[in-house]
LOFI-669703 format. One line per 4 residues: number of its first residue (from 1); for each residue x, y, z of C-alpha. Coordinates in Angstrom, 3 decimals, always signed. Layout:
N
NUM	X:Y:Z | ...
//
This chain:
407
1	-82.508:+106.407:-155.221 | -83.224:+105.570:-151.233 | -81.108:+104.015:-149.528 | -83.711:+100.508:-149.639
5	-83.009:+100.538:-153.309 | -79.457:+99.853:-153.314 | -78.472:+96.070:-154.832 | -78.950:+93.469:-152.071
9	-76.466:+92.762:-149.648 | -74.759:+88.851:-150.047 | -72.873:+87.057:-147.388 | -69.272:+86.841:-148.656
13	-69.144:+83.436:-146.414 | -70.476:+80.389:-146.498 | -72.178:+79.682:-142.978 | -71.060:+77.197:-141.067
17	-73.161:+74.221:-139.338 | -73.447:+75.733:-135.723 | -74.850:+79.182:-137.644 | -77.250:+77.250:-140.015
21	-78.566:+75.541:-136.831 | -78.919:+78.649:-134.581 | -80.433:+80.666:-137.308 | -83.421:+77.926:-137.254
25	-83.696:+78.216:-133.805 | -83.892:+82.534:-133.796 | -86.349:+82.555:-137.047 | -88.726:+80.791:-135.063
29	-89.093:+83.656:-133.130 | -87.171:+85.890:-134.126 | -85.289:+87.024:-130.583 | -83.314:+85.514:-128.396
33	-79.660:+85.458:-127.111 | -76.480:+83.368:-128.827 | -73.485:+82.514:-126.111 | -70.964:+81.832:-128.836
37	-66.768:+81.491:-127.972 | -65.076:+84.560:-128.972 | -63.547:+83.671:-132.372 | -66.744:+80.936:-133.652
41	-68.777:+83.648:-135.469 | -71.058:+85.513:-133.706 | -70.822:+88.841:-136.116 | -71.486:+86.596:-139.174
45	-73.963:+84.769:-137.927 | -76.178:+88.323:-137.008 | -75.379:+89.220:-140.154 | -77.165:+86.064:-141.483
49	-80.214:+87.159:-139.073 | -79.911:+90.501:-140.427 | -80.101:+88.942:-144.280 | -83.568:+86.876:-143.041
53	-85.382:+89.800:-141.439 | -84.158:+92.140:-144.354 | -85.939:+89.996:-147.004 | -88.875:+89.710:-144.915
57	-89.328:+93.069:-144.283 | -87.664:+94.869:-147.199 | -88.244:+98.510:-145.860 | -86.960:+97.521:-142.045
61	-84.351:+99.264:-139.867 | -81.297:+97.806:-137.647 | -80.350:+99.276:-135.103 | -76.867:+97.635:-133.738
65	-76.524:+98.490:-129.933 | -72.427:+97.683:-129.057 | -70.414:+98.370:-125.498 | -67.502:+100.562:-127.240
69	-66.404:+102.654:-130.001 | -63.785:+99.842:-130.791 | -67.082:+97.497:-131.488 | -68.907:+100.259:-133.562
73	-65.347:+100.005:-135.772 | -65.487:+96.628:-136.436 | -69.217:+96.315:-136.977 | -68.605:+99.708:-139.550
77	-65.744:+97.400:-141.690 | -67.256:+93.998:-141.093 | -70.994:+95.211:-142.844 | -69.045:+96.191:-145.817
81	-66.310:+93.363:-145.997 | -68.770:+90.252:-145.259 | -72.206:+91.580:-145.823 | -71.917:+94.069:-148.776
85	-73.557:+96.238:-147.267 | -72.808:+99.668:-149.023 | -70.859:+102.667:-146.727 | -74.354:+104.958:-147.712
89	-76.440:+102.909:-145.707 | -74.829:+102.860:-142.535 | -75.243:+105.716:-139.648 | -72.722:+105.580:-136.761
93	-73.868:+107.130:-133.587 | -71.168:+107.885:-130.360 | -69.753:+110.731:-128.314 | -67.222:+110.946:-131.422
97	-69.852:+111.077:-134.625 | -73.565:+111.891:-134.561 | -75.470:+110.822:-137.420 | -77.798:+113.029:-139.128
101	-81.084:+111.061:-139.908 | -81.674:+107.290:-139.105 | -80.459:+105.167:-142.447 | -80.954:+101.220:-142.642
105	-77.818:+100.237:-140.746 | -77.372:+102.324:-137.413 | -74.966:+101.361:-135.583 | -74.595:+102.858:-132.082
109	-72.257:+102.831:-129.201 | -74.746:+101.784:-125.904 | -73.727:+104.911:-124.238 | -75.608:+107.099:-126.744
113	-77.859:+104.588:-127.648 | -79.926:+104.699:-124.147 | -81.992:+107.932:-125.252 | -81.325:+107.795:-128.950
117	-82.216:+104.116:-129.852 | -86.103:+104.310:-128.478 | -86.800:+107.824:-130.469 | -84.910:+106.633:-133.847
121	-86.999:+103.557:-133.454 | -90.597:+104.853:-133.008 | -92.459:+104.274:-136.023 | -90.124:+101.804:-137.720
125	-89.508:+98.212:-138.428 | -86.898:+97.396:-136.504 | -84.160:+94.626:-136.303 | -82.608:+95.027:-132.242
129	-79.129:+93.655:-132.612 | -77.056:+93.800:-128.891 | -73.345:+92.961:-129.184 | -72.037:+91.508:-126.569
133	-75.022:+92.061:-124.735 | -73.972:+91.666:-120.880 | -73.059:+94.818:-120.807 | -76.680:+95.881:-121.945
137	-77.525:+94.464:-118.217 | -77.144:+97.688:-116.325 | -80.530:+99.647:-115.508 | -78.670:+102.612:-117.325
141	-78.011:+100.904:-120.380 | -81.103:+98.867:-120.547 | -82.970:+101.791:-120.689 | -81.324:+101.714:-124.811
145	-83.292:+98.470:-125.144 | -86.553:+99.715:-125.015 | -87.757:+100.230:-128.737 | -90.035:+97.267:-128.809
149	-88.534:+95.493:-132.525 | -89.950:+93.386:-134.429 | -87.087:+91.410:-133.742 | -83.653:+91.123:-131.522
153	-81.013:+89.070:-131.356 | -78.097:+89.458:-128.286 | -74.811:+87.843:-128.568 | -72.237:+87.284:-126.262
157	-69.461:+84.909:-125.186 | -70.029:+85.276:-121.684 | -73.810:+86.765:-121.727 | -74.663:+85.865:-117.823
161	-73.344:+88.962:-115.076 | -72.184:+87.134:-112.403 | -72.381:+90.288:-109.968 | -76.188:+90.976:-110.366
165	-79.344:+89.812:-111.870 | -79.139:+92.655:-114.525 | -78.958:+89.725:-117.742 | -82.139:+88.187:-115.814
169	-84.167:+91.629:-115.053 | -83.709:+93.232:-118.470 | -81.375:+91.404:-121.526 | -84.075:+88.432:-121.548
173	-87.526:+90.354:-121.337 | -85.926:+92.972:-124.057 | -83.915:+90.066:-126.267 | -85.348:+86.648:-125.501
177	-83.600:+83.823:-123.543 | -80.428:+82.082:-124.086 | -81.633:+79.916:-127.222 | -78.053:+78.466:-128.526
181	-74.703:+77.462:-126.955 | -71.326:+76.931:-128.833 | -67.964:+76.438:-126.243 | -64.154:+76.195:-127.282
185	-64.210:+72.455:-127.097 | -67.220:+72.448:-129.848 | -65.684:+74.920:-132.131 | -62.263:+73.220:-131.632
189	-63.991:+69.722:-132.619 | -65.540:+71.375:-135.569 | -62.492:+73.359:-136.561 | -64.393:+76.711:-135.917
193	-61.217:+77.680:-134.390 | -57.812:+77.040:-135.007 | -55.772:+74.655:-133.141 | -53.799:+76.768:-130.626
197	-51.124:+76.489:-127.692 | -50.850:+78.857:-125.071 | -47.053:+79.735:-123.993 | -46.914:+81.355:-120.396
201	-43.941:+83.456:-119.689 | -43.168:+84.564:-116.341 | -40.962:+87.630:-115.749 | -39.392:+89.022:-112.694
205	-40.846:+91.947:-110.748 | -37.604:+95.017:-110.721 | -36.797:+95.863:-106.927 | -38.711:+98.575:-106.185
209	-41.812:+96.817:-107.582 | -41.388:+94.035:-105.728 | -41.096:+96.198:-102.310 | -44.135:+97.298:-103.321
213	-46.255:+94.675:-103.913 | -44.719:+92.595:-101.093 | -45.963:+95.769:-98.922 | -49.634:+95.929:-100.799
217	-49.734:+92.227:-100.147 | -49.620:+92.315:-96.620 | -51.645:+95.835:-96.242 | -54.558:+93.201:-97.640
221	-53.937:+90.195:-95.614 | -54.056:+92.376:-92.385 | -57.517:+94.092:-94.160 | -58.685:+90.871:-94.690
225	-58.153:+89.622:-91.337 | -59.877:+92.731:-89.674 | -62.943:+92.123:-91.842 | -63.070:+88.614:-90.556
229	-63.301:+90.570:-87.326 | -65.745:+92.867:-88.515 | -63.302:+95.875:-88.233 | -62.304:+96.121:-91.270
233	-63.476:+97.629:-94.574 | -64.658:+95.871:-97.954 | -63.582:+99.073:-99.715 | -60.377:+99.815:-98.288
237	-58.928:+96.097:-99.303 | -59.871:+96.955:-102.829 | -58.585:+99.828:-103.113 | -55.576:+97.701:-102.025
241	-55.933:+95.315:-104.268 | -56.451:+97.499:-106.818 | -53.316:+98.985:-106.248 | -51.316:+95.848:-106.213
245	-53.021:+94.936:-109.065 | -51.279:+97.964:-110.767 | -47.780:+97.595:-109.758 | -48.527:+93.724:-111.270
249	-49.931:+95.007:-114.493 | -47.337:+98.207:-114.781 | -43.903:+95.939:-114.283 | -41.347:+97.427:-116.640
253	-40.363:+93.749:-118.290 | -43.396:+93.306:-119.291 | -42.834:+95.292:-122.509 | -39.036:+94.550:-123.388
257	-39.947:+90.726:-123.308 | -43.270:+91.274:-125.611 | -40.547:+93.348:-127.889 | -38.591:+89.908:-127.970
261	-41.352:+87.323:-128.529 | -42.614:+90.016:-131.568 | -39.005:+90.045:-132.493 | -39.041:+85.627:-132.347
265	-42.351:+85.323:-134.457 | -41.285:+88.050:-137.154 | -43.185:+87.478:-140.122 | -46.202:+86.421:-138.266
269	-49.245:+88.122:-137.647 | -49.347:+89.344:-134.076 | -51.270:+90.991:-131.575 | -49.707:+92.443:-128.532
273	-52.354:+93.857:-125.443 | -51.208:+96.174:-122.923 | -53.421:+97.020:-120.228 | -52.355:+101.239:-120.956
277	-52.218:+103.235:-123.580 | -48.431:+105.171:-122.871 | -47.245:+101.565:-122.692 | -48.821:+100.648:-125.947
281	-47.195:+103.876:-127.637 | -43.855:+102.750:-126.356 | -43.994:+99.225:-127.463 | -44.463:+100.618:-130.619
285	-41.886:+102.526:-130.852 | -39.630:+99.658:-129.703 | -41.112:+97.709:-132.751 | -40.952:+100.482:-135.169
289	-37.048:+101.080:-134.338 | -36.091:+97.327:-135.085 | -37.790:+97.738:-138.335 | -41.144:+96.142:-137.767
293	-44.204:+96.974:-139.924 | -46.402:+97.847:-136.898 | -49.428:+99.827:-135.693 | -51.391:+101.217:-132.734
297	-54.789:+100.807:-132.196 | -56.124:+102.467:-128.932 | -58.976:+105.447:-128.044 | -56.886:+108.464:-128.224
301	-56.814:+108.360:-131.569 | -59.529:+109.376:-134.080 | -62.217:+107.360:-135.735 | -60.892:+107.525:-139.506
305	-57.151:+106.641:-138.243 | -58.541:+103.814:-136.248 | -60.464:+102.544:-138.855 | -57.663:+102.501:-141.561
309	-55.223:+100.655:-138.934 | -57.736:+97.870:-138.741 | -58.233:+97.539:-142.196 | -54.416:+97.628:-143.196
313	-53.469:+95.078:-140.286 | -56.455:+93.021:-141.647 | -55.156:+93.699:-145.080 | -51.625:+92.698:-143.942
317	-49.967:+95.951:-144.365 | -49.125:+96.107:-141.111 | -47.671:+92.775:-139.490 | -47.850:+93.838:-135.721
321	-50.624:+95.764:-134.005 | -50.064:+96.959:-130.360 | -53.307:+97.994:-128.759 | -54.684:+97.763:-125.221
325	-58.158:+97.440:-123.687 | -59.977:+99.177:-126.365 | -59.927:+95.645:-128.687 | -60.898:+93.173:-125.829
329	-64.589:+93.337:-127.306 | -64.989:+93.490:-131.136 | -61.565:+92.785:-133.257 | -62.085:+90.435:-136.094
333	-58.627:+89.584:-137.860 | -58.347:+85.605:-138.658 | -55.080:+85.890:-139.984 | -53.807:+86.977:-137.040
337	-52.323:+84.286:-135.757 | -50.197:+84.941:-132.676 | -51.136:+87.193:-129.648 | -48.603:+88.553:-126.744
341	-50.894:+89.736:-123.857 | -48.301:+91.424:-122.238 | -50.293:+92.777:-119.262 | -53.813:+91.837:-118.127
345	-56.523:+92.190:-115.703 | -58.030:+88.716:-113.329 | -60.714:+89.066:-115.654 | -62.056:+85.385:-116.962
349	-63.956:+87.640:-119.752 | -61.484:+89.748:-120.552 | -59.116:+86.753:-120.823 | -62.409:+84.666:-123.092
353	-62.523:+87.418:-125.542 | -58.521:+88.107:-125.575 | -58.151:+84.499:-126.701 | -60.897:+84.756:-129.257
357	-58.760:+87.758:-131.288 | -56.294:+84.555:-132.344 | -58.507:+81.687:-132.804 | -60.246:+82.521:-136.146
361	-59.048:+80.008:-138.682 | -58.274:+81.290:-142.001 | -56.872:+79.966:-145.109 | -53.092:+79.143:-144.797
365	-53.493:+79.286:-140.894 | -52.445:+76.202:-139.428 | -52.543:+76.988:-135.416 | -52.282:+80.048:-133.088
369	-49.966:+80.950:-130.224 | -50.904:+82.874:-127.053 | -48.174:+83.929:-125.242 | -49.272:+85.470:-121.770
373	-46.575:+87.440:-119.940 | -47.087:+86.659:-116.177 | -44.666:+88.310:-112.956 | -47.265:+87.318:-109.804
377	-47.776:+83.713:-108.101 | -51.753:+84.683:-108.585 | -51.535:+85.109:-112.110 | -49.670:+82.235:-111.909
381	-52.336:+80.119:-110.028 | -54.778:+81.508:-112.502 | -53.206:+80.845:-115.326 | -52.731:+76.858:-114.447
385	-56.552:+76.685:-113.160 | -57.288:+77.742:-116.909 | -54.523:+75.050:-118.820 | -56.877:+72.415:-116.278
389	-59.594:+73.449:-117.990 | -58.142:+73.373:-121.358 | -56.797:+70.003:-120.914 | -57.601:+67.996:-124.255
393	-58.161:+71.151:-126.659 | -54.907:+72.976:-126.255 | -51.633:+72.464:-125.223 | -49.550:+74.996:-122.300
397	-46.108:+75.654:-122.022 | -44.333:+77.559:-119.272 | -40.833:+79.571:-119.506 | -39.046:+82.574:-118.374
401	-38.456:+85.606:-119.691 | -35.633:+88.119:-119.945 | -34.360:+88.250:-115.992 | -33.221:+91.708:-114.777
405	-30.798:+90.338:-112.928 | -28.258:+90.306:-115.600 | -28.323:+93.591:-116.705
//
């Protein structure tokens, strides 16, 4: 038996309105790009795509571009959890696995996919799917986007690049232009997403860190004034801010106050982001030592083990699972339904697809919680430019967390 005569795949969900109306829109002509919120359905709704061109061209070929290993994961589960699609018929292709021979589902990390994708491709009918398809923008990885399919789809939260033209120059000629837009306050009106607060928690800097970045601080407002002078050096004031940025992101109460708000929402289903992976491992520990069913989920650990931890937090074996960057793009858990970010970068689409991880509804979910863990006046100032934004769809709470100066 090939692999095309396996039973057909089915949709385990029904689709909702904002997918039935966009998948009008891409059969048309079959390409084009989807900026969806994190959290509304951008996986399933591909997978409805993937359902159309399948029955129109029974014998055709996907080829699933993604940004990260962590994306190739969830695409590997999700095909077999919400499409049916049997484990057979699905390649993976990264630095960590190499398929042997091109099946009907490949799915491939971009990396590899930029001199793989166009050879696998020749002589098939192809289905182009590009996850979160910004970062196909680069002229590196563009050059994976050059297979000419007989169809393409990109999707994206946030598919515009802000610092170049790269979405302009190559994502639309190789995927089509922007053809449907879905926001938070859409999906919140249509109860896409769940109804959600944010909590901000501010924490004090220790001492040392404070010296620190009081010191990095003014290192950049002296750089910045000798640039206004022409003196000074673009480079050398991000390297600075860089570097504050790290004592920021690295402050030791960051992880003993995400131990207490896990330890407050026990029972819940939580994500907690770090922005580094030793920091991750010892938040876990923390967690495992007071007896709570948690996980890690991060890139130094192997492909299988990853996989299973997603599964089983999905699955609810594990209540609590402490990861760090390697989840920003591609984690689909609906029953998740708190998040800690303990430490972050200024990124708005880091913070867009952060949010998303929490905002799935699912049955029995009744609302989310964010809690952000904050030490700096300019996460601060960022963090009320967003609740300004937000005003009407969710609602923001500020508090302190554990002081140091008690101890």
């Amino acid at each position: 038996m090939s692999a095309h005569e396996h039973p057909s795949w089915s949709l385990r969900y029904k689709p909702r309105a904002w997918q039935t109306e966009a998948l009008h829109i891409w059969v048309a002509n079959q390409r084009g790009v989807v900026r969806v919120v994190t959290g509304g359905g951008k996986t399933v709704f591909a997978e409805l795509c993937m359902l159309h061109f399948r029955e129109r061209y029974p014998r055709g070929t996907f080829i699933v571009l993604v940004p990260t290993i962590t994306l190739l994961d969830q695409w590997f589960v999700a095909l077999q959890d919400e499409l049916g699609v049997p484990k057979e018929e699905i390649a993976c292709f990264s630095s960590q696995e190499k398929g042997t021979k091109l099946k009907v589902v490949n799915l491939m990390v971009i990396n590899t996919g930029r001199t793989l994708a166009p050879r696998l491709a020749r002589g098939q009918e192809v289905m182009l799917v590009v996850d979160e398809c910004h970062r196909a923008g680069s002229p590196a990885n563009a050059l994976a986007l050059q297979i000419l399919p007989i169809a393409a789809l990109g999707l994206s939260a946030t598919p515009e690049r802000h610092s170049d033209e790269g979405f302009e120059n190559h994502v639309v000629p190789a995927l089509g232009d922007i053809i449907f837009r879905y926001d938070y306050t859409q999906a919140f009106r249509d109860g896409v997403i769940s109804p959600f607060e944010l909590v901000n928690v501010r924490v004090e800097l220790l001492p040392n860190e404070e010296k620190s970045y009081s010191q990095l601080s003014r290192r950049a407002a002296l750089e910045s004034k000798r640039l206004e002078q022409e003196g000074g050096s673009e480079e050398k004031l991000k390297r600075i801010l860089l570097a504050r940025a790290a004592v920021a992101s690295t402050a030791a109460m960051r992880i003993p106050v995400a131990a207490k708000l896990v330890e407050q929402n026990r029972g819940r289903r939580t994500i907690v982001f770090h922005e580094r992976i030793g920091a991750a491992n010892r938040l876990l520990e923390i967690l495992n030592a007071r007896e709570h069913c948690a996980t890690v989920y991060h890139s130094k650990i192997g492909p299988a083990l990853r996989r299973d931890n997603l599964r089983l937090y999905r699955q609810g074996v594990f209540d609590v699972l402490v990861t760090c960057r390697a989840l920003d793009e591609g984690m689909n858990a609906p029953e998740t339904t708190v998040a800690i970010i303990a430490s972050s970068t200024s990124s708005e689409r880091q913070r867009i697809q952060r949010l998303g991880r929490v905002l799935r509804p699912a049955p029995g979910k009744s609302h989310a919680t964010i809690f952000t863990i904050y030490a700096t006046d300019v996460e601060d100032r960022r963090l009320k430019e967003e609740a300004k934004k937000l005003e009407g769809v969710a609602g923001v709470k500020w508090c302190r967390g554990v002081s140091n100066r008690h101890g």
